[in-house]
N, C-alpha and C positions, 0 to 999 in steps of 0.2 A: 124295552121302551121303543114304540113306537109314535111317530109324531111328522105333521106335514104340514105344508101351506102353501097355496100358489094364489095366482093374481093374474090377468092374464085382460088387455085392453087392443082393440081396434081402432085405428085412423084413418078416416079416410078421406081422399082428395079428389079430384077432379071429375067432379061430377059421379064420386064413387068408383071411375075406373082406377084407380090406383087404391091399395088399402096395405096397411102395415100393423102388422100382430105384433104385439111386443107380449113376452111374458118373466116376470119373476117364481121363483122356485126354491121354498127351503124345508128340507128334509132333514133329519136323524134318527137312527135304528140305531138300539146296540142288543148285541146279541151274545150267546152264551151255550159251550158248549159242553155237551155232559157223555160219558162213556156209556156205551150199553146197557152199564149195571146202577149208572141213575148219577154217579156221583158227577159233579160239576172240574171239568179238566182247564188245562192252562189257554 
């Protein structure tokens, strides 16, 4: 499983010389591991 999402907004002030990035960020992988000969280990 693979799965993501982000969001990610600009402010700006002062005639634009000031700017602030804010961003959120959410992620989950799960992963799974198997021996050479195929079967699924701990």
């Amino acid at each position: 499983m693979l799965s993501g999402a982000a969001l990610a907004d600009t402010l700006s002030a002062f005639d634009e010389r000031l700017q602030l990035t804010l961003g959120l960020r959410y992620q989950q992988v799960k992963s799974g591991n198997y021996s050479s000969s195929g079967a699924k280990t701990a």
